[in-house]
C-alpha positions in Angstrom: 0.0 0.0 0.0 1.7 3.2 -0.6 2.5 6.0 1.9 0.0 8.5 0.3 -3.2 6.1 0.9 -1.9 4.8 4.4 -2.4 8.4 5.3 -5.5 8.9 3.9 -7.0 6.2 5.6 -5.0 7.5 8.6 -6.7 10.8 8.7 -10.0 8.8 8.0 -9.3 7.0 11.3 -9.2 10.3 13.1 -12.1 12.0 11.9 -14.4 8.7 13.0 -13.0 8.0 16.2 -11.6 11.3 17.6 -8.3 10.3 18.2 -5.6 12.6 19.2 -2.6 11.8 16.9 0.2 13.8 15.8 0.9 13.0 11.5 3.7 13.9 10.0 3.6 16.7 7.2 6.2 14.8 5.5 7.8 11.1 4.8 10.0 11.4 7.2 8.6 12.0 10.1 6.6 9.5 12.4 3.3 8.8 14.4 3.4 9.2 18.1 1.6 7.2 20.5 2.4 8.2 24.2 2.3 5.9 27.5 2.6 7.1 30.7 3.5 4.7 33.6 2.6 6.8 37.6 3.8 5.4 40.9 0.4 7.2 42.5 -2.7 9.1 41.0 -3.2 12.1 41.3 -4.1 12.1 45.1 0.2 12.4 45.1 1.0 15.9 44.7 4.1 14.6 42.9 2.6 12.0 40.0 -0.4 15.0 39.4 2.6 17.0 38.5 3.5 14.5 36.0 0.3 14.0 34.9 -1.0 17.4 34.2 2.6 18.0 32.5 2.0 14.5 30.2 -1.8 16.0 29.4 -0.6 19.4 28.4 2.5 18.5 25.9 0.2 15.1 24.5 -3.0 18.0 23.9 -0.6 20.6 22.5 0.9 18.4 20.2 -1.6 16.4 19.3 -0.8 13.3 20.8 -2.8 9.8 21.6 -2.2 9.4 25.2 -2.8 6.2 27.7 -2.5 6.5 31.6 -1.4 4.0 33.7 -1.7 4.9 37.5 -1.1 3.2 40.6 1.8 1.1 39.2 4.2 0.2 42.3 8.4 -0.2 41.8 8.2 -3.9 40.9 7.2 -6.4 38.1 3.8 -4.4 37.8 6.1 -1.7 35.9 7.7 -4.5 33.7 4.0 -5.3 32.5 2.7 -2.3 32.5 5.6 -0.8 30.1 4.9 -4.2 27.8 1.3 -4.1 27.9 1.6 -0.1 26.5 4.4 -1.4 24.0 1.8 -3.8 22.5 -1.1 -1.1 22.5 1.1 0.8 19.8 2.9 3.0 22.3 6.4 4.0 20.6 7.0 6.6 23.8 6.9 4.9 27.1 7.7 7.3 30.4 8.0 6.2 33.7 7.7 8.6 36.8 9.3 6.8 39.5 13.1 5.8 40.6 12.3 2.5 41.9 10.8 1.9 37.9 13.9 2.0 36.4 14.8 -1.5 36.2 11.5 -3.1 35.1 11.6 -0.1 32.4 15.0 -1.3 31.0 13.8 -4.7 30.7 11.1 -3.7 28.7 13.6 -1.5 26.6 15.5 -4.6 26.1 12.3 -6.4 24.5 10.5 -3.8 22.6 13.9 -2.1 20.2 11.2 -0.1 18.2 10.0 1.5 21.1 11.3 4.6 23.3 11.2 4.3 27.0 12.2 7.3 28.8 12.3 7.7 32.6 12.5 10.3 35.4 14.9 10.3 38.1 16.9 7.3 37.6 20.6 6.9 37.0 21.6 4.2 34.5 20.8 5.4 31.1 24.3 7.1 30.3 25.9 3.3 31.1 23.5 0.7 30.0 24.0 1.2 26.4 20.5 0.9 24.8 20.1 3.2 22.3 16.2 3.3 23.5 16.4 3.8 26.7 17.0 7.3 28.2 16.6 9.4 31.7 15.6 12.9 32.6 15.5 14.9 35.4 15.9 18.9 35.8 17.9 20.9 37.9 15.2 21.3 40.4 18.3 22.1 43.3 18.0 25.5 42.3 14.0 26.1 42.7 15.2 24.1 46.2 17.7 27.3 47.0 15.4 29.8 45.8 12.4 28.2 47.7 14.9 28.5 50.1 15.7 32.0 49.9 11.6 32.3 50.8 12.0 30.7 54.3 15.2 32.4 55.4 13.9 35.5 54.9 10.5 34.5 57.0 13.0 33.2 59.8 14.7 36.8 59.5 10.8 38.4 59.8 10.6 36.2 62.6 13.5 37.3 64.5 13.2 40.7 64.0 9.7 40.5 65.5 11.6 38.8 68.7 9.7 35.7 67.9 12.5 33.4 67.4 16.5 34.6 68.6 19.3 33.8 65.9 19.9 31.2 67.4 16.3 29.6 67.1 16.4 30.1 63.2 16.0 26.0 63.0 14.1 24.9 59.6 12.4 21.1 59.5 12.5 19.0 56.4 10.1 16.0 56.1 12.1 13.6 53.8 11.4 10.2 52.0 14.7 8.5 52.1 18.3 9.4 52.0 18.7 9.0 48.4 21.4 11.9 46.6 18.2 13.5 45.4 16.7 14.1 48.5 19.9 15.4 49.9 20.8 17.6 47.6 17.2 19.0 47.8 17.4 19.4 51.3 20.8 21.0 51.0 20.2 23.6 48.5 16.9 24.7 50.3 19.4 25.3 53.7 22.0 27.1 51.5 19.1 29.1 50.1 17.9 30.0 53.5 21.3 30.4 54.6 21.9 32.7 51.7 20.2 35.7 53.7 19.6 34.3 57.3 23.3 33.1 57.8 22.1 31.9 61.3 19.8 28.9 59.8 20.2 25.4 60.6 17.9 22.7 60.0 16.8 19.1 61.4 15.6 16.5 58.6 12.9 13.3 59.2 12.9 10.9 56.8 9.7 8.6 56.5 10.7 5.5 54.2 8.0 6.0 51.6 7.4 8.6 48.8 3.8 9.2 49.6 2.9 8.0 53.4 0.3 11.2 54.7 0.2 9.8 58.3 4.1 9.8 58.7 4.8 12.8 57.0 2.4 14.3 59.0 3.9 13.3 62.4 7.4 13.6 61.0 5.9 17.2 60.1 5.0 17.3 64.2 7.9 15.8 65.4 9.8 18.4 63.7 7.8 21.2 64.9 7.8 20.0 68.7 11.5 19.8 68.2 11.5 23.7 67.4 11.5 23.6 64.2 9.9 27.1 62.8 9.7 26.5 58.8 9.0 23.3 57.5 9.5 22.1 53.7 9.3 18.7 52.7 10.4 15.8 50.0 7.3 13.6 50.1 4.4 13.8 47.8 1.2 13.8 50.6 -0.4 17.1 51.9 0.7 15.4 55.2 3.5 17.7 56.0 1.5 21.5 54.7 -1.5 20.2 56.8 0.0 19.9 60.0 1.7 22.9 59.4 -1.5 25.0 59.0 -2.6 23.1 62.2 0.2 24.4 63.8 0.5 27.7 62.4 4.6 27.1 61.3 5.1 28.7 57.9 5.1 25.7 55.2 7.2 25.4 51.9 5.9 22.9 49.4 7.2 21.0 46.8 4.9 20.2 43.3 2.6 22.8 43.7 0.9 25.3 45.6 -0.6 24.4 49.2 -2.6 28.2 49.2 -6.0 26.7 48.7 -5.7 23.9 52.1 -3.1 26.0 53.7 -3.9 29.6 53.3 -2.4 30.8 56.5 1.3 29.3 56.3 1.9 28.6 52.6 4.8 30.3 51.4 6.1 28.7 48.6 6.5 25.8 46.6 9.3 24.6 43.8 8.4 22.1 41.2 10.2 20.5 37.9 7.5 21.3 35.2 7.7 18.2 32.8 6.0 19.5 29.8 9.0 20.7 28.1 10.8 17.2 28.4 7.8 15.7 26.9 7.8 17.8 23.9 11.2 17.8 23.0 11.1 13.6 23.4 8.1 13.2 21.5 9.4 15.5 19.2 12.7 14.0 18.3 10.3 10.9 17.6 8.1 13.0 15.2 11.3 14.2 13.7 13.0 11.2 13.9 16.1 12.3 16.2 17.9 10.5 18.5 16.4 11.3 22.3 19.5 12.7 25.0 20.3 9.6 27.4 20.2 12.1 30.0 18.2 15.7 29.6 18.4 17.9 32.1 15.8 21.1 32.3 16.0 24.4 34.1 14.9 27.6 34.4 15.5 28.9 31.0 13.6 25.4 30.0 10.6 26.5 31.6 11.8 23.3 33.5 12.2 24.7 36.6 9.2 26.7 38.4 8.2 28.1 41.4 4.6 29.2 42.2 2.8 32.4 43.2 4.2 33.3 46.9 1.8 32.8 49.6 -0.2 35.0 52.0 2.9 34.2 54.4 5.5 35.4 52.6 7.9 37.8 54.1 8.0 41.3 52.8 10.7 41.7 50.0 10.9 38.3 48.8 9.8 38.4 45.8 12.6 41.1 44.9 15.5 38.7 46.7 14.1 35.6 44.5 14.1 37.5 41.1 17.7 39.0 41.7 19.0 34.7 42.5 16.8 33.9 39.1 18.9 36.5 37.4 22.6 35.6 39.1 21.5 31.9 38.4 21.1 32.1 34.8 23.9 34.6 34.2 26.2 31.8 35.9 27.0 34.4 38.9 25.4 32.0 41.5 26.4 28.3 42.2 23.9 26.6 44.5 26.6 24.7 46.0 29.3 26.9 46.0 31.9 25.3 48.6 32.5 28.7 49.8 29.1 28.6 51.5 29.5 25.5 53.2 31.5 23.0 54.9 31.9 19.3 56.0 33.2 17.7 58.9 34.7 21.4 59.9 36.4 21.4 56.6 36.1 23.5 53.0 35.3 20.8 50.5 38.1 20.6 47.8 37.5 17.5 46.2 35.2 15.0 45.7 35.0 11.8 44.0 30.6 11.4 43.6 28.6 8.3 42.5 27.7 9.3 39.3 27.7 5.6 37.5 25.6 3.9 40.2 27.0 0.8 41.2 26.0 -1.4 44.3 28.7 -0.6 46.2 28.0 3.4 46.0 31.9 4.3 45.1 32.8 7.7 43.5 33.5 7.5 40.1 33.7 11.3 38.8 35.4 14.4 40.5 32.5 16.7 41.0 34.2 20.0 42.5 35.5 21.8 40.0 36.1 26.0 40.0 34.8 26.5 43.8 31.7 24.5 43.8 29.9 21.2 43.3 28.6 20.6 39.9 25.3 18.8 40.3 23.5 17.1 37.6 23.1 19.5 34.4 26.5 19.1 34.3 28.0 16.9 31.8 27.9 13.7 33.9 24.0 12.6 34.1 20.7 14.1 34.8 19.6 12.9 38.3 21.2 14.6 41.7 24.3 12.7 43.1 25.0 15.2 46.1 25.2 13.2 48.9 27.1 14.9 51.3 26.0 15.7 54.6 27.0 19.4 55.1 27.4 20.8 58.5 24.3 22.8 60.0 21.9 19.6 59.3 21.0 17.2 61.7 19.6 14.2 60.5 17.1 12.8 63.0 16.7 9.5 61.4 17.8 7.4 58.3 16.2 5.9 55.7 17.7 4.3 53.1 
């Protein structure tokens, strides 16, 4: 059958059954059909991020788009990814870390197919050439969301509710993965950026999306003296018990206004949208996807949301002028000027960047006085893993 009349019956397909399809406008270029693979639904403030991302590039472009929610880090991802391969899906995306292996597999199996996956670490080592990872430099919305609560702990002390001394932040965490800790570590140099008196305890609950312990990690943390709480955990757990309490609240994924009117402040949040639509859109154009993308604020990658009625006065001002020194190169989130370990400036560090079992360094990450996190050459998701000083970890979780 030639080209011309496999179109025409292509279109024909469209108008009778309403499907959103992308066609090429020339021979070259090829049919997408998406499949999106989501830890949670979207009662997880992270997967709804994904998934209101995934239904505004598939819309925009034009694309067929099929949802699979609710799929847990195990053999159910394997399946799922094979089940969308034989649907017709040549774009398969996972949104989890704990997905990455079941997703290679599939890669493995389906040659034809694309399989693309957030957070995970293997793609620049595994050598399939369909079989990539992407992730965005959200460590900077972390220092800038950051900058939000040090200058609410600076409100706070100059209305002699908290001393210097009492400037203590709280961060409800999942586990102790690099990406967690480098989230958790830009938002203190962020805060520490203009309240050079912060310090900060971090919780860790053992699951991405548990409201009951995020929540009582969220009150531990406050009983403890905590007086800003952020969070890496996908519940409103953590911003609830916050407005219960009355402790200023930064979020992560999206605005908390709406349930949390009188403590939101902030929140930071990758925007997927523009990974999707450069992804599906080296398929349409038949181009070879990055193993490793890495958005960020020039993307449109990395965003933060409106500030909140709890916002300090001026911050709006001190964020723009970061945004500005950030994309001008002026600012390093982990310059090792603002920080030290064990006592010590950091001069050298050897990080994990090919993930192996036994977690050994592989790359020199300090480089021209600061850490270069992910964005930078080696792979898309965060390998800081260094515990700075000025953080006390209550608990691990691994």
């Amino acid at each position: 059958m030639k080209k011309s009349v496999k179109l025409l019956l292509a279109v024909a397909m469209v108008l009778t059954f309403g499907v959103f399809t992308s066609f090429a406008s020339n021979a070259e270029e090829t049919t997408v059909k998406a499949g999106f693979i989501f830890l949670h639904d979207e009662n997880s403030t992270y997967d709804l991020n994904f998934i209101n991302a995934a239904k505004e590039a598939c819309e925009s472009m034009g694309i067929e788009y099929v949802f699979k929610t609710g799929i847990p880090e195990g053999q159910e991802c394997y399946e799922a990814a094979c089940e969308l391969a034989d649907q017709g899906c040549n774009f398969v995306f996972a949104d989890s870390f704990g997905h990455e292996d079941y997703m290679i597999q599939a890669a493995s199996e389906f040659p034809d197919v694309q399989f693309c996956h957030a957070t995970g670490t293997r793609a620049h080592t595994e050598g399939l050439d369909n079989f990539h990872n992407a992730f965005a430099s959200i460590y900077e919305g972390r220092y800038l969301a950051g900058i939000a609560a040090g200058l609410k702990l600076n409100e706070m002390i100059a209305n002699g509710d908290i001393t210097e001394d009492g400037a203590k932040l709280g961060y409800v965490g999942a586990y102790t993965y690099a990406e967690v800790i480098s989230g958790y570590t830009s938002f203190l140099l962020g805060a520490r950026s203009v309240c050079p008196s912060a310090t900060m305890e971090v919780t860790f609950t053992g699951s991405w999306y548990d409201e009951t312990a995020e929540k009582e990690g969220a009150n531990k943390l406050i009983e403890d003296g905590c007086v800003v709480i952020s969070q890496h955990a996908d519940s409103m757990g953590a911003p609830t018990a916050c407005e219960t309490a009355g402790v200023p609240n930064v979020s992560y994924n999206g605005s908390t206004v709406s349930a949390c009117p009188n403590t939101f402040l902030v929140s930071s949040s990758i925007n997927w949208a523009p990974y999707f639509e450069y992804a599906m859109g080296c398929i349409v154009n038949g181009e070879e996807i990055a193993a490793d993308w890495t958005g960020d604020i020039a993307t449109g990658s990395v965003v933060l949301s409106e500030l909140g009625n709890a916002a300090a006065e001026g911050t709006q001002a001190a964020i723009d002028e970061a945004i500005e020194k950030l994309e001008a190169g002026e600012l390093q989130v982990f310059d090792t000027a603002t920080f030290t370990v064990d006592g010590e400036t950091l001069e050298s560090y050897m990080a994990d960047v090919d993930a192996d079992p036994d977690y050994e360094g592989d790359h020199e990450a300090v480089a021209d006085g600061y850490f270069h996190e992910s964005a930078e050459g080696f792979r898309s998701a965060p390998y800081f893993d260094l515990q700075i000083d000025g953080i006390n970890l209550l608990d691990t979780v691994f």
